[in-house]
N, C-alpha and C positions, 0 to 999 in steps of 0.2 A: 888332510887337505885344507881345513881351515880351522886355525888355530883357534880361534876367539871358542867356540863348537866344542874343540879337546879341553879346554879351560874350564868349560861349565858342564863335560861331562865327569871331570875328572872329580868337580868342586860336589856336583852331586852324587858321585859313587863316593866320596869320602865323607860326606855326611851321612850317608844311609847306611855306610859301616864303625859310622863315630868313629872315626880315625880323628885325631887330636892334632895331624900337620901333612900339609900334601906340600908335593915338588916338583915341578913340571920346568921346561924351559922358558926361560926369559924374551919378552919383547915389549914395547914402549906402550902398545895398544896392550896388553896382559897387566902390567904394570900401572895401567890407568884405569881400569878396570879393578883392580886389588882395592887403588887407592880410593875411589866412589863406594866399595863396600864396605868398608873401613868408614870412611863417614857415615856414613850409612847405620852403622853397627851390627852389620853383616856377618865380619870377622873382627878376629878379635887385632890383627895386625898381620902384616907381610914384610920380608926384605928381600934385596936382592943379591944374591954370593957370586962370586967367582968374578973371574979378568976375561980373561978371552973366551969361555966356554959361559955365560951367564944362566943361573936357576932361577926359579923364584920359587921364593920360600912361602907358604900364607897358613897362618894359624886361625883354624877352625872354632866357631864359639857354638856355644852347648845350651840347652836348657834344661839339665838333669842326663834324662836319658834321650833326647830327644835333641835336634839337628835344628838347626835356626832357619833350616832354607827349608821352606815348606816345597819351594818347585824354579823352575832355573827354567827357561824355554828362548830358544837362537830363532830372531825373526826376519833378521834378512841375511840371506845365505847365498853362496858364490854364481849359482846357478840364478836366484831370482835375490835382487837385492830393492828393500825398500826404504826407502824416500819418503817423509812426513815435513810438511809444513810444521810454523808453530803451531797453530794453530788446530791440529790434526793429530796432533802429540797423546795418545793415550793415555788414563787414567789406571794404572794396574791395580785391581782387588777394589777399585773405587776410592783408591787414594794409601791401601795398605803396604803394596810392592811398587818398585821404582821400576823404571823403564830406562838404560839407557841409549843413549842416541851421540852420536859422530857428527860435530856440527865441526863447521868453520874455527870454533875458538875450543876446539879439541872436545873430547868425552869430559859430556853430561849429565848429570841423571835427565829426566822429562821436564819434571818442573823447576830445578835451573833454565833450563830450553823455552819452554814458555815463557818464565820469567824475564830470559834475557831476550826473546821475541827471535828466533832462530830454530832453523829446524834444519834435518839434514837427517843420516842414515839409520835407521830403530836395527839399534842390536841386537838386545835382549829386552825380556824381562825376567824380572825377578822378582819372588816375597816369599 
C-alpha cells in the first residue's frame, strides 16, 4: 500500500542479508529517494531500466561484513501523515542520520530544509 515503506523495507532486508543489489519498481518519489542517498553515501549508486515497465536498480555499499544502514524508519505514513515546519525539522542521531522531508522544492534531506528555510512532509529517517 505505500511504496516509499516497501522501499525501505526491501533496502533494509537486503542489507541485513548483504545482498550486493536490490530491484524493486520504479517511481519519481523512489528515485529521489535513491538519488539523496547516494549524496549522502548511503549507497553506492542506482539506475533506472526499462521503457514501459520501469525498475530501479540500487547498488548496496558495505563496510566489510557489515551493511551501511545501521536502521531505516517511515514517519509519516498514509493513515497519519506528518508535517514539520523548518523549524521543527529534526536532528537524526544528533546530526549522524539524515531525515528526509517532501517540501515544495521536491525531496530533501532536513538540513537542506532548514537551510533553505522550508518544511513540509518527514518521511523517513535514516543512519
Amino acid at each position: 500500500m505505500d511504496p516509499i515503506a516497501d522501499m525501505l523495507t526491501i533496502l533494509r532486508n537486503a542489507n541485513a542479508a548483504l545482498l550486493p543489489q536490490v530491484d524493486m519498481r520504479h517511481s519519481k518519489v523512489k528515485e529521489s529517494i535513491a538519488n539523496i542517498l547516494q549524496k549522502e553515501g548511503y549507497i553506492v549508486g542506482y539506475k533506472v531500466e526499462g521503457d514501459h515497465l520501469k525498475r530501479l536498480k540500487i547498488t548496496l555499499k558495505f563496510n566489510g561484513r557489515k551493511g551501511v544502514f545501521a536502521g531505516l524508519k517511515k514517519i509519516s505514513k498514509p493513515g497519519l501523515r506528518r508535517y514539520v515546519g523548518a523549524a521543527d525539522i529534526p536532528k537524526v542521531l544528533g546530526g549522524m542520520g539524515i531525515a528526509i522531508v517532501s517540501t515544495s522544492h521536491g525531496l530533501m534531506t532536513g538540513t537542506q530544509a532548514r537551510r533553505n528555510n522550508v518544511g513540509g512532509e518527514l518521511l523517513c529517517y535514516i543512519w
